[in-house]
N, C-alpha and C positions, 0 to 999 in steps of 0.2 A: 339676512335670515339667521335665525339663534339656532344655535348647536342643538343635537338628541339630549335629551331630557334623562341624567343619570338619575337610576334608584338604589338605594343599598336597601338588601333586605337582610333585617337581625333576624337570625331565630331568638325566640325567648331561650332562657336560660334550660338545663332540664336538672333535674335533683343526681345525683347521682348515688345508686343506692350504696348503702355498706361492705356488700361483699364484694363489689367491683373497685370498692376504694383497699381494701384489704390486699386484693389482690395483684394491682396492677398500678404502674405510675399516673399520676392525675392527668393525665394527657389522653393516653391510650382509655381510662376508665370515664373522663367524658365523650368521646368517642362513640364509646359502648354505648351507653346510658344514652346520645341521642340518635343509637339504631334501635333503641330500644331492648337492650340487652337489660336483664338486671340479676343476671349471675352467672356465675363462670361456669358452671355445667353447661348453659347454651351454647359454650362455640364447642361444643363436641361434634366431628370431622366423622368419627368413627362408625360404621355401619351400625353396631353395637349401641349406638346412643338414641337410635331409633325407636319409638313407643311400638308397642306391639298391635298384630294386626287387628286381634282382639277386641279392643273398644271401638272399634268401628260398628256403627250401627247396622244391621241389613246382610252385614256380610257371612252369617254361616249361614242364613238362608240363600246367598247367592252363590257360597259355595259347594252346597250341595247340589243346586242346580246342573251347577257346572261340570261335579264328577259326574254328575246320572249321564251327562250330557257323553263327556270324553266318554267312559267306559262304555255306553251304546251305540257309540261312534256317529251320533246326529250331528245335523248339518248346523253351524253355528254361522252368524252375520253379525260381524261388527259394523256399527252405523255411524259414523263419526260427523264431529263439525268441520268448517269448511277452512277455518285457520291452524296455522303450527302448532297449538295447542291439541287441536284436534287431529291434524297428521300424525304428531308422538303418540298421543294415548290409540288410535288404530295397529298405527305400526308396533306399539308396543304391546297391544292385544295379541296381533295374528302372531307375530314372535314368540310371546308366550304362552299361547292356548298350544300354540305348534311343537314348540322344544317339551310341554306338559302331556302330550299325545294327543292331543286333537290332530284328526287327518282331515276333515271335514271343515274350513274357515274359509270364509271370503267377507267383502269388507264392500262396504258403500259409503259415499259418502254426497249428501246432497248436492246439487249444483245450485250456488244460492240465487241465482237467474231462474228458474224453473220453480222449485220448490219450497226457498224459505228454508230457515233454522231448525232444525232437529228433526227426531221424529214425526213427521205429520203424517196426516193420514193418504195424502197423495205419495211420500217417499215408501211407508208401509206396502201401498198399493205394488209400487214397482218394486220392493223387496220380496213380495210375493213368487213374482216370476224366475225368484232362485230358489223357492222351498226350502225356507229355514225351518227348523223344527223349534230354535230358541235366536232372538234377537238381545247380541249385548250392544247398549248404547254408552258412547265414549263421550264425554267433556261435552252430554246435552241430555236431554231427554226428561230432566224434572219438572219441567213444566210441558208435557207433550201431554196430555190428560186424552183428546182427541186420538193421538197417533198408535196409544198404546190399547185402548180402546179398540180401534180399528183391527191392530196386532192379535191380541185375544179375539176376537170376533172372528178370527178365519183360523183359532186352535194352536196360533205363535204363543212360547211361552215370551215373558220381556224381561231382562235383569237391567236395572237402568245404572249407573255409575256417571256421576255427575258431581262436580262442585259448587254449580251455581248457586245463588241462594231460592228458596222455591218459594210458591206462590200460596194462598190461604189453601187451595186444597191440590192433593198429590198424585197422583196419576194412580190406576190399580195395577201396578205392574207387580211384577210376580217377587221382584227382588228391588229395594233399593240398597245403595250405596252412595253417601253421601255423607260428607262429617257436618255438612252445615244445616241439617235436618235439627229441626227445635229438640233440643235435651239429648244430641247428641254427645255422647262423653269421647269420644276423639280429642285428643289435645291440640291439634292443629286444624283450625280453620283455616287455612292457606294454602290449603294440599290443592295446587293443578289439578287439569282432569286427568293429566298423564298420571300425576303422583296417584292419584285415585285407583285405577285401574293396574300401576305398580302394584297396592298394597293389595287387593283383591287377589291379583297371581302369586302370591306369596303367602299370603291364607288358601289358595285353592292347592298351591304344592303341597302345604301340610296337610291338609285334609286325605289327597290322592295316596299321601305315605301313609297316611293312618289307613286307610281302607286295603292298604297293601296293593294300589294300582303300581307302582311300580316293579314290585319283583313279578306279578302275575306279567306283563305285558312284557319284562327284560330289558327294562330301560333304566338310567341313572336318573335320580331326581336332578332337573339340570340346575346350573347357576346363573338363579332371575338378576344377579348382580351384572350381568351382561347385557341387560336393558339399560341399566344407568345411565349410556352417554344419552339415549334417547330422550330418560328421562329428565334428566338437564338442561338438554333444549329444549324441549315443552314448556317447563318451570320459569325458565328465564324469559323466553318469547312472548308467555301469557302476563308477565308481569305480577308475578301473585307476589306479596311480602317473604322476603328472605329469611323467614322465622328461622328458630333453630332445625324443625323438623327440616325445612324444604332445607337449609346448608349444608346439611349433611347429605341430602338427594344431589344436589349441583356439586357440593365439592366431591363426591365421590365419581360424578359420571366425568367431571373435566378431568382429574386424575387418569381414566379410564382414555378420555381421546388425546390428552396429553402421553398416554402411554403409547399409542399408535392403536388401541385396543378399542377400534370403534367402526360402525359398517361404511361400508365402502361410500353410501352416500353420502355423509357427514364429512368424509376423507376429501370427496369429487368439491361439494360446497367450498370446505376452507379453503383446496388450494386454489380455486376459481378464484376466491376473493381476498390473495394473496396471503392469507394467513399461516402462518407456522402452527403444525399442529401441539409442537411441544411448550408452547407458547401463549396457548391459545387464555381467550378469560371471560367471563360471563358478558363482557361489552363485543367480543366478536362475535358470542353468540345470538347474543338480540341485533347487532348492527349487521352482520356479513349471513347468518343463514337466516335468523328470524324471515328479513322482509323476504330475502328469495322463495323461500317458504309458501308463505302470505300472496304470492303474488300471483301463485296459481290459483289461489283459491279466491283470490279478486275479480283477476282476469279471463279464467276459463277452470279448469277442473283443476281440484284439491288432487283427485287423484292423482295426477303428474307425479305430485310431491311424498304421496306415499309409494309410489314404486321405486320413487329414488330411497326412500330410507329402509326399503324392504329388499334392495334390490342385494343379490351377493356375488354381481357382475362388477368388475374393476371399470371395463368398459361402458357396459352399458348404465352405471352410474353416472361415469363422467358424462353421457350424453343425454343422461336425464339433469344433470344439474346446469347441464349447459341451457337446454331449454329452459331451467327457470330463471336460470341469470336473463337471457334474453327476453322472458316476462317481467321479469324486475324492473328492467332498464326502458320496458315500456308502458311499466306500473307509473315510474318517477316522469316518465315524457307528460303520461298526461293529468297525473297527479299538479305537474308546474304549471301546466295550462289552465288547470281550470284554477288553481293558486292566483295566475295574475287576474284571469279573468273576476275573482272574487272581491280582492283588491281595488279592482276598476272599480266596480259596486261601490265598495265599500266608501273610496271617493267621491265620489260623484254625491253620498250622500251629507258631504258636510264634514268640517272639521270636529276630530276626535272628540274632542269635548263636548262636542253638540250633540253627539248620538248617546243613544240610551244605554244599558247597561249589559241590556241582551237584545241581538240582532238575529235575525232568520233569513237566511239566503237560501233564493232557489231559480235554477235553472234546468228545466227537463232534459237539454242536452249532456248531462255532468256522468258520468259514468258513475252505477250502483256501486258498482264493489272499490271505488276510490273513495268516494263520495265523505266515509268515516274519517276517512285519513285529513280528509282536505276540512273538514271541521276541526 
């Protein structure tokens, strides 16, 4: 029997432009050049290097929503997705609607068993039974055209915040935000749905300074810089391009859990899965919390995974991350099973060469919320 069949894969060459040749040894500036850098202002670290909130589309209309909102003290419901993208962008909602004065927050988030992806008019329905007065939706909602509908029809106002890309036509909600909305001038299409709803609480603090909510109520404008480790896990988990904007959102939030200066969930996670926190690097974040994450919102409820990141129990962190470790570990049981079982399939139908170029496999026993994975 003949040996595994070795491949070398070349990348083609990439140009490397001029200012990265100026600047840097030919070594380090093709490097660059094939992460797609093409100037040295890109690897700017500094919070400062960050484009302002400003050109976001949607957002002073969602900002003002939001002060009417805090200052008349309405009930706000963050609605999030069911993966670590959408656990960050909740948790880093109610964190900072909360530290910005909102007293009034609470959070859903679908059970993708029951209801399906975002917004829909069946999670609206049972969002009803908390009397929101305004629904913000996290890392979903631009294509809920149906949900938001629904929302508006029972007098919910809706601010959607979403990075997905949208569909020929856009929901009537009351507010969007989104950088990937056609002729948006955002310079980052890359922005997570966490990064999204960072940059929104960051326009909604200036706004509340400007209207003078803070000295009226006696409160310090707080520092939304303490979202960051959040927002780092979300970025990295979702897998969005490590443009210059988002490097600067990760290398500031890992500095931040590398400083020890991160919530107790994120602390419960690494050392679960043996990680040094001072240590730590965007491969423990997508390997060691990413899937623990993810695995509640495979296996049973996403919310699990936002009480652990919301949580600011020492204790009862650790025994929220314990349960997802022990979801993970039975994300991967049967993740492997239905892997070999696929396998089998795959066998039985001939050697590789003889099959086509795209195969469809299905077996109604295979578990929903693995199901992605194992493709």
């Amino acid at each position: 029997m003949s040996g595994p069949v070795r491949r070398i894969l070349r990348r083609p060459p990439v140009a490397v432009p001029p200012p990265l040749q100026q600047h840097f040894p030919p070594v380090v500036a093709r490097v660059l050049a094939q992460r797609q850098v093409v100037d040295p202002q890109e690897l700017e670290w500094r919070l400062e290097g960050l484009p302002g909130f400003g050109a976001l589309g949607g957002i002073e209309r969602a900002t003002e929503l939001l002060s009417a909102a805090i200052q008349q003290d309405r009930r706000l419901l963050i609605v999030g997705d069911f993966d670590a993208d959408g656990a960050t962008s909740t948790a880093v909602a109610l964190r900072g609607l909360g530290a910005l004065g909102a007293r009034q927050v609470d959070f859903l988030v679908p059970n993708r068993f029951e209801y399906g992806y975002g917004l829909t008019p069946e999670i609206v329905r049972e969002a009803i039974t908390r009397q929101p007065d305004l629904i913000v939706t996290v890392d979903n909602g631009i294509s809920s055209i149906a949900g938001v509908d629904e929302a508006r029809r029972h007098g919910i106002q809706v601010v959607i915040t979403d990075h997905h890309l949208p569909g020929e036509q856009l929901p009537a909600a009351d507010a969007i935000v989104n950088p990937n909305l056609p002729g948006d001038p955002f310079p980052s299409k890359a922005l997570a749905g966490v990064g999204v709803i960072f940059y929104l609480l960051v326009a909604l603090r200036a706004r509340l300074r400007e209207v003078g909510w803070f000295a009226a109520s006696g409160r310090q404008p707080p520092n939304l810089a303490q979202l960051l480790d959040l927002v780092a896990l979300g970025t990295v988990a979702d897998l969005v391009p490590l443009d210059a904007v988002n490097r600067i959102l990760v290398a500031q939030g890992l500095a931040r859990i590398r400083a020890g200066r991160t919530v107790p969930g994120i602390t419960a996670l690494l050392t679960l899965s043996g990680r040094r926190l001072e240590r730590i690097t965007t491969t423990d974040l997508a390997f060691a919390l990413a899937p623990r994450l993810n695995a509640a919102g495979r296996l049973d409820d996403m919310a699990q995974g936002i009480h652990c990141l919301l949580s600011q129990d020492v204790i009862q962190a650790r025994q929220l991350a314990v349960q997802l470790d022990q979801l993970n570990r039975e994300r991967r049981s049967i993740e492997g099973q239905m892997r070999d079982e696929a396998l089998a399939i795959l066998r039985q139908l001939g050697p590789e060469e003889s099959l086509p170029l795209g195969i469809c496999l299905f077996d109604e026993s295979w578990h929903e919320g693995v199901i992605g994975i194992l493709a």
